[in-house]
C-alpha positions as CSV (number, residue, x, y, z in Angstrom):
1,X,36.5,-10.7,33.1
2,X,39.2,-11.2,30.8
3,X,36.9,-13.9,28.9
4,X,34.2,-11.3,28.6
5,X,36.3,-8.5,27.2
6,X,38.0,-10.6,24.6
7,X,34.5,-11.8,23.6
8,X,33.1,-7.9,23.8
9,X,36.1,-7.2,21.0
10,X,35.6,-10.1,18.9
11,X,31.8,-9.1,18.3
12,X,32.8,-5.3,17.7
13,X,35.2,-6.5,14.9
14,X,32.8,-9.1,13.6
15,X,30.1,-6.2,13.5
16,X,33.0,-3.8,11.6
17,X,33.5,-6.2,9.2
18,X,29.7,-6.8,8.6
19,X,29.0,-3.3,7.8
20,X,31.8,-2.8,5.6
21,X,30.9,-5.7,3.7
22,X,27.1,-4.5,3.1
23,X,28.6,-1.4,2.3
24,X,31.0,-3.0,-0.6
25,X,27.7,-4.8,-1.6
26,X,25.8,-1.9,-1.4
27,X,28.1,0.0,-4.1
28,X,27.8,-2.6,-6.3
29,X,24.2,-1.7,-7.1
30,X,24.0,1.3,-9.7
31,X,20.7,2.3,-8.2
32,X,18.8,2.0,-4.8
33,X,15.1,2.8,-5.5
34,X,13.8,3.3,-2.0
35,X,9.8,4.0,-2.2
36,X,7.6,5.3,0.8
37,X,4.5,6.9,1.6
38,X,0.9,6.2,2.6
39,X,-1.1,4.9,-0.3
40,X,0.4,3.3,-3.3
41,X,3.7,1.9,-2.5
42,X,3.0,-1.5,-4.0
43,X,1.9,-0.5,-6.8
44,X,4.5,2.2,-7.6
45,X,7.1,-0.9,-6.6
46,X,5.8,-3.4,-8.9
47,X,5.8,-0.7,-11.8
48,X,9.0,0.8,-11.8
49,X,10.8,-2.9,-11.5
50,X,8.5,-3.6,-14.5
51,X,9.6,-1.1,-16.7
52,X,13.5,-1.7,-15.3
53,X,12.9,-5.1,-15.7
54,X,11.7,-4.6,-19.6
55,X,14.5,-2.6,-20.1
56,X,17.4,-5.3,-19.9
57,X,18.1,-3.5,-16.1
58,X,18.8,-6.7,-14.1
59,X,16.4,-5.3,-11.0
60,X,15.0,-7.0,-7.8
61,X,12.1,-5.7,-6.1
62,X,10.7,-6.1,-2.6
63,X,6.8,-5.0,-1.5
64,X,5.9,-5.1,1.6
65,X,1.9,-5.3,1.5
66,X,-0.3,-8.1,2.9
67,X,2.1,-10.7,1.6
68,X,5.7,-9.5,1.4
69,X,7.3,-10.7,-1.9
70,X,10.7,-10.4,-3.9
71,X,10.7,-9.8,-7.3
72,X,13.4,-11.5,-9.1
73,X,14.8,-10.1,-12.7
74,X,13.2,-12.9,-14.8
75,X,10.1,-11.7,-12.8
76,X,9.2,-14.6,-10.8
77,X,7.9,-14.1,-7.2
78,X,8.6,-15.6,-3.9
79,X,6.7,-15.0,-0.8
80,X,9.1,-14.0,2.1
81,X,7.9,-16.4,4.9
82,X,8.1,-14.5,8.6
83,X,8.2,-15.9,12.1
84,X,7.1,-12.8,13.5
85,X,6.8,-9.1,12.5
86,X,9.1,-7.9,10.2
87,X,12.5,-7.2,10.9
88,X,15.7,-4.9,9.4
89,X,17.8,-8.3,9.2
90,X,15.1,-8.7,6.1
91,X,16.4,-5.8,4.8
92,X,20.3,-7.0,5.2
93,X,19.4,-10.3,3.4
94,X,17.9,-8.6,0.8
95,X,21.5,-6.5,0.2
96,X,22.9,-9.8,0.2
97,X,20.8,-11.4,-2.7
98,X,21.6,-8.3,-4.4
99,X,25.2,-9.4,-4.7
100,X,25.1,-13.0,-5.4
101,X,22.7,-12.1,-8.2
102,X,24.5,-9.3,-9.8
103,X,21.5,-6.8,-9.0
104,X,22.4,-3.3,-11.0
105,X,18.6,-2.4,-9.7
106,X,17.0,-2.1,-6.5
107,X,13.5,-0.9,-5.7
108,X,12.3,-1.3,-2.0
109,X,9.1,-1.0,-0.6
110,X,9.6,0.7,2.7
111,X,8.8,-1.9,5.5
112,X,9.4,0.1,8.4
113,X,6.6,2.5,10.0
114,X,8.4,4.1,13.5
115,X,10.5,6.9,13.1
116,X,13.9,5.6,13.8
117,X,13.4,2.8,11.8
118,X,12.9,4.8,8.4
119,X,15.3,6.4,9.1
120,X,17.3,3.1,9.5
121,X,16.5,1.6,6.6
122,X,17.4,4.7,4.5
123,X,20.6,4.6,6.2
124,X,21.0,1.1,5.4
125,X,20.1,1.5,1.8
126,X,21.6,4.8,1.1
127,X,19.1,5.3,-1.8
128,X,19.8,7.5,-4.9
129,X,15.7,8.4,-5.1
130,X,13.4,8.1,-2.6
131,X,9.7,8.2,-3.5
132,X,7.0,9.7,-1.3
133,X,4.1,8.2,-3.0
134,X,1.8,10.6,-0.7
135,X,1.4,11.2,3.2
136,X,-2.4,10.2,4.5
137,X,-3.6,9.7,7.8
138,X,-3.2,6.2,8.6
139,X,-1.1,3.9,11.3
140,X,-3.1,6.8,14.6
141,X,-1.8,3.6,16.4
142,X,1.8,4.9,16.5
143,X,1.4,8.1,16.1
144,X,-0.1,10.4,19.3
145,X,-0.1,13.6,16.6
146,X,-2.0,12.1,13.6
147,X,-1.0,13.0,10.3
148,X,0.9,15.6,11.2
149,X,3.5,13.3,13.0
150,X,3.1,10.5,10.4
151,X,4.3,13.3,8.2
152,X,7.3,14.0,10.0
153,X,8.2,10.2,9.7
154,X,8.1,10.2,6.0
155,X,10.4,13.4,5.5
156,X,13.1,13.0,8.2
157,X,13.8,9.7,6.8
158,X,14.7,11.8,3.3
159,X,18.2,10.8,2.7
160,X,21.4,12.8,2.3
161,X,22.3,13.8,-1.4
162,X,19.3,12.3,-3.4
163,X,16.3,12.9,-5.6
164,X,13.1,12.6,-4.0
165,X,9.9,12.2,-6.4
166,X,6.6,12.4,-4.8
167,X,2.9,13.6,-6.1
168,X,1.9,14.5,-2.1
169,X,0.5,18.3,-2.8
170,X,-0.6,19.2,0.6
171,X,2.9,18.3,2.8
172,X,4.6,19.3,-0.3
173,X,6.4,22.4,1.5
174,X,8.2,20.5,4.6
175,X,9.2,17.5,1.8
176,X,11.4,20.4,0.4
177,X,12.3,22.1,3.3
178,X,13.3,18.9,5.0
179,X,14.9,17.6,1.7
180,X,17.2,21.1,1.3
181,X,18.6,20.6,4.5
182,X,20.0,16.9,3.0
183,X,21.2,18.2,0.0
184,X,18.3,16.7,-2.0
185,X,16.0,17.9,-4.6
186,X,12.8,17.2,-4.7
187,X,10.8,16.2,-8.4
188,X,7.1,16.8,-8.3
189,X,5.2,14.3,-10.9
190,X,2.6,15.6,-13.6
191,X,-0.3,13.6,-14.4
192,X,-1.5,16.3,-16.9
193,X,0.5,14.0,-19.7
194,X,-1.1,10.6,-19.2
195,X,-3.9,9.8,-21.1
196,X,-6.5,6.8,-22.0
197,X,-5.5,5.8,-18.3
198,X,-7.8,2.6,-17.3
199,X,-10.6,3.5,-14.6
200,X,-9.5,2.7,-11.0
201,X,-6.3,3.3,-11.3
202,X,-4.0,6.4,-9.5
203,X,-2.7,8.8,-12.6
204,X,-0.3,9.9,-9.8
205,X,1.3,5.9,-9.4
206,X,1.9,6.1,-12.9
207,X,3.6,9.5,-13.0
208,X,6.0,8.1,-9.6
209,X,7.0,5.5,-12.2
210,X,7.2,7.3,-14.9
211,X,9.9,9.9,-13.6
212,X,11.9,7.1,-11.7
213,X,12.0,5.2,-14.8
214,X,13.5,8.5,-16.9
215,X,16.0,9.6,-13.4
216,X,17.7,5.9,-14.4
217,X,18.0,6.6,-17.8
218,X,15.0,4.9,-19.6
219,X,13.8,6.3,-22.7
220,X,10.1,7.6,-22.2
221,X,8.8,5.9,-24.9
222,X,10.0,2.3,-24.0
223,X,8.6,3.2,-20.5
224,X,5.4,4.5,-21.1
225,X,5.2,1.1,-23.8
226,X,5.8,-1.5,-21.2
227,X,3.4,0.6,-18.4
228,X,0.7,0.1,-20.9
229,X,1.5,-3.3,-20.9
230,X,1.1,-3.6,-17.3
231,X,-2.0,-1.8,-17.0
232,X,-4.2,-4.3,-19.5
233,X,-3.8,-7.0,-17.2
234,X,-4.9,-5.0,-14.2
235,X,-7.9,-5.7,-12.6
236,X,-10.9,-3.2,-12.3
237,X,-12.4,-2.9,-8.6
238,X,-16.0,-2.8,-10.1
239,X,-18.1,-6.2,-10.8
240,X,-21.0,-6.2,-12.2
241,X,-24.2,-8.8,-12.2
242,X,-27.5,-9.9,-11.7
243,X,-28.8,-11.3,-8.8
244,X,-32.9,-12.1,-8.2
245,X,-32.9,-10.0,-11.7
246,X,-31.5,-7.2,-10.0
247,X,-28.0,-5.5,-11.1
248,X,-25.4,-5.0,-8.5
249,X,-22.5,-3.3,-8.2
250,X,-19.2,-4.6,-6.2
251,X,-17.1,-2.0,-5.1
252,X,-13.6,-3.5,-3.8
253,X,-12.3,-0.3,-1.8
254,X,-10.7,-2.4,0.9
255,X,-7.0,-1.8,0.1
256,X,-8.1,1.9,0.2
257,X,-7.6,1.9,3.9
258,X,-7.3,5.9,5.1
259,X,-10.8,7.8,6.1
260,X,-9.5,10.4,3.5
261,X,-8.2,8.3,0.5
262,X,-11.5,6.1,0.9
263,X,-13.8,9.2,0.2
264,X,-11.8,10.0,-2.6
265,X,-12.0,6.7,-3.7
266,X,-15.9,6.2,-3.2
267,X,-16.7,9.8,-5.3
268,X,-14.3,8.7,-8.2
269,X,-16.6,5.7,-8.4
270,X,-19.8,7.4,-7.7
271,X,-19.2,9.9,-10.8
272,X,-18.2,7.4,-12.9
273,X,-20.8,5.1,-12.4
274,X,-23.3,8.2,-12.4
275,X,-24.3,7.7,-9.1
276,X,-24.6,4.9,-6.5
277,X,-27.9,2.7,-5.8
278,X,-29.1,1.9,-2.3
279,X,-26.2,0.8,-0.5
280,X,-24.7,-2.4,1.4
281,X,-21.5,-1.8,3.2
282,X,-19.1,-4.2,3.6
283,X,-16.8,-3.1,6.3
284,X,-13.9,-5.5,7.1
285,X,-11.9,-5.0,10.7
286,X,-9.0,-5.3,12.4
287,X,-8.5,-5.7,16.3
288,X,-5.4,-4.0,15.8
289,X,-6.4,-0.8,14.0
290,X,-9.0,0.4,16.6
291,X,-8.7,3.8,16.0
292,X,-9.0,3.0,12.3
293,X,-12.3,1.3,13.2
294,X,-13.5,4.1,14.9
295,X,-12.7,6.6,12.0
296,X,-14.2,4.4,9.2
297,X,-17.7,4.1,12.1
298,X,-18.0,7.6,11.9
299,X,-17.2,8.3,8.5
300,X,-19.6,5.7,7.1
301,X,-22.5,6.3,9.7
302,X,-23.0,9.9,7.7
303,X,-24.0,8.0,4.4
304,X,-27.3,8.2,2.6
305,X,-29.5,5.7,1.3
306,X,-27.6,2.6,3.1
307,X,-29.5,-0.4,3.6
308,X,-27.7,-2.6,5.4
309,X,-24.0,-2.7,6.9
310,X,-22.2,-5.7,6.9
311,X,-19.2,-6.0,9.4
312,X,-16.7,-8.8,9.6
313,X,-13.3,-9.2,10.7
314,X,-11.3,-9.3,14.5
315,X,-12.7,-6.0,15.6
316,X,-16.7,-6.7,14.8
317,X,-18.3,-6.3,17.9
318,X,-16.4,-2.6,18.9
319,X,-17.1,-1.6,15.5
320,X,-21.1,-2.3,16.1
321,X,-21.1,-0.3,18.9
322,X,-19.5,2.4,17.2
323,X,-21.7,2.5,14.8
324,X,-24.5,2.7,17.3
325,X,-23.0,5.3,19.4
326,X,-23.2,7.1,15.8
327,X,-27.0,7.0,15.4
328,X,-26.8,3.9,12.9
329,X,-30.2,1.3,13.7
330,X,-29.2,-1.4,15.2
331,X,-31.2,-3.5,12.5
332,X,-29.2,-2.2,9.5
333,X,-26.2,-3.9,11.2
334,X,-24.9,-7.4,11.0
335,X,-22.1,-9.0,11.9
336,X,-20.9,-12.2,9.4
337,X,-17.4,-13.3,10.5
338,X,-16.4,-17.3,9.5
339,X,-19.7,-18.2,7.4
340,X,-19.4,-20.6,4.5
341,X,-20.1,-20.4,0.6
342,X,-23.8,-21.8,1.4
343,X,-24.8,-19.4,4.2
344,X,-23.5,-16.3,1.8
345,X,-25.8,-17.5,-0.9
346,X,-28.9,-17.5,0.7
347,X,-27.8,-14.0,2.8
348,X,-26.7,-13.0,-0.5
349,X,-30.2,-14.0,-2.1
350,X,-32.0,-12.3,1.0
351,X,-30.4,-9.1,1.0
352,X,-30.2,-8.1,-2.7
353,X,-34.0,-7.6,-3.5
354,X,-33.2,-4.5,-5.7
355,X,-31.0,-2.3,-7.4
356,X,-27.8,-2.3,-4.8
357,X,-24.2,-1.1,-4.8
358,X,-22.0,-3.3,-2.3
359,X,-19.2,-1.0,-0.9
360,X,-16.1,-3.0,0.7
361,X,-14.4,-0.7,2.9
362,X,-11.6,-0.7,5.9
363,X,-9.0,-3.6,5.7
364,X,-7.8,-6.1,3.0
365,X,-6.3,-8.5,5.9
366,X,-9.0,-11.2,7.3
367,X,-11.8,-13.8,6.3
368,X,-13.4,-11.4,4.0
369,X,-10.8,-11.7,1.5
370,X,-10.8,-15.3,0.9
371,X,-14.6,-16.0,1.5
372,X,-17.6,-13.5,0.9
373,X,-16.2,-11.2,-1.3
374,X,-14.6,-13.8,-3.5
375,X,-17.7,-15.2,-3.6
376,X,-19.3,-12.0,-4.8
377,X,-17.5,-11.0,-7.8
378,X,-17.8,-14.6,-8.8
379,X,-21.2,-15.2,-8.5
380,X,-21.9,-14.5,-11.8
């Protein structure tokens, strides 16, 4: 017994000693960027350590995403390797890189989706601004209320005495209300500023950035400079080529993973192009998103002029059914999970007999990725 409580003791002190020293460590950093949200927290990431980065700020950077990476200050990348899901330990490590490399900057993708651990992580962090890139309905899995509780997520992990920037319009009330209970202001981003922005990409990201950059004390010019920089060397979503002397159109909408933000995202493109062709669908699932699936079935299953739908990923099979159940012919659908360069050519040369605009819709993660739609957009 005696063995027990000395050992009981010995990890309290060792666990009072830990948090003051991430504490001390945490001080040590002029700035915690901490940056949430639905859609966009990559992006908004990778931007603002950019511009830190260009500004002699010695910054590190985390995203999350599909493949979670640090940022260091010379800008170099490394791949966080994970046994299992993610953990706050990550988090704690990442404090304690911060201090053996001197970091003045930190911006932090949020990695955490459950309640209590947003609110952890915030605690943890104890971030000066917190960035609310925008609240969509996504992760149903977790949350029994929809967007409405995925809301309530975001703004109770606001933290105490802070700035929070955001460009979310619709939750915009209960970010403030929760926020003037913390002691924090909120900052709402104007795009009405930006101009010769590149097609594809969110005016909204770039405002998030923008601000942040000019809360730390970056000079607007210098900022705006190196975002320009960043945005010639991004990529546009849209391919186009021949195929059979037809022109197609590739559409890569797959990070766009939200019902909501995918329509926006499919009538941006639709008015810029000046309308869409026929259609093929590429819609890529995942066994663990199933209510995802089925909100993606029934969204697409209401689209004109499609000729064929295309389905690959963990989650094929339920998604074909769903789309049944929705009205879709059975004959417009096909299922293509693990097929090789060879078999998507001659589908490829099958299928595109005229004008046609391929749509890639639903999840990044999976085959699709590294196979078909590679493939695609280098065909030419």
């Amino acid at each position: 017994m005696t063995l027990i409580l000395i050992l009981l003791i010995t990890i309290f002190i060792f666990l009072c000693f830990e948090i003051i020293s991430i504490n001390n460590k945490i001080k040590q950093i002029n700035y915690i960027i901490h940056v949430n949200g639905t859609r966009g927290k990559s992006s908004v990431t990778k931007y603002i350590s950019s511009i830190l980065r260009s500004n002699n700020k010695r910054t590190l950077a985390k995203i999350t995403g599909r493949k979670p990476t640090i940022i260091f200050p010379n800008g170099n990348k490394k791949i966080i390797r994970r046994l299992g899901t993610a953990r706050v330990q990550e988090q704690v490590k990442l404090i304690r890189l911060c201090s053996k490399l001197s970091i003045n900057y930190l911006v932090v993708e949020c990695m955490s989706i459950r309640d209590e651990l947003q609110k952890l992580e915030n605690k943890l962090f104890k971030p000066q601004i917190y960035v609310i890139t925008n609240i969509r309905d996504d992760h149903q899995e977790h949350f029994q209320g929809g967007i409405d509780d995925y809301g309530d997520v975001i703004c109770s992990a606001i933290p105490k005495n802070a700035t929070v920037v955001t460009s979310e319009k619709k939750y915009i009330s209960r970010i403030k209300n929760v926020a003037s209970k913390k002691n924090s202001k909120v900052v709402e981003v104007n795009t009405e500023h930006l101009q010769n922005i590149p097609d594809g990409i969110f005016n909204s990201n770039i405002a998030i950035a923008l601000e942040v950059a000019r809360i730390v004390g970056v000079e607007q010019k210098l900022a705006s400079k190196k975002i320009n920089q960043i945005l010639k060397k991004e990529k546009s979503p849209i391919y186009k080529y021949k195929v059979n002397g037809n022109l197609v159109e590739l559409i890569n909408g797959f990070s766009v993973n939200d019902v909501e933000s995918a329509n926006d995202f499919l009538n941006y493109w639709e008015m810029k192009l000046d309308g869409f062709n026929d259609k093929i669908i590429i819609f890529n699932t995942r066994s663990d998103r199933p209510i995802r699936t089925k909100k993606f079935c029934q969204w697409i299953s209401k689209f004109t002029n499609v000729n064929k739908i295309i389905i690959t990923g963990s989650h094929s099979y339920y998604a074909k059914r769903c789309f049944i159940k929705e009205g879709v012919e059975a004959k417009k659908i096909l299922i293509w999970n693990a097929i090789n360069k060879l078999e998507i050519k001659k589908k490829i040369n099958k299928l595109f007999r005229c004008k046609i605009t391929v749509i890639g819709l639903g999840n990044e993660a999976g085959g699709v990725e590294k196979n078909m739609w590679n493939y695609l957009k280098n065909m030419n």
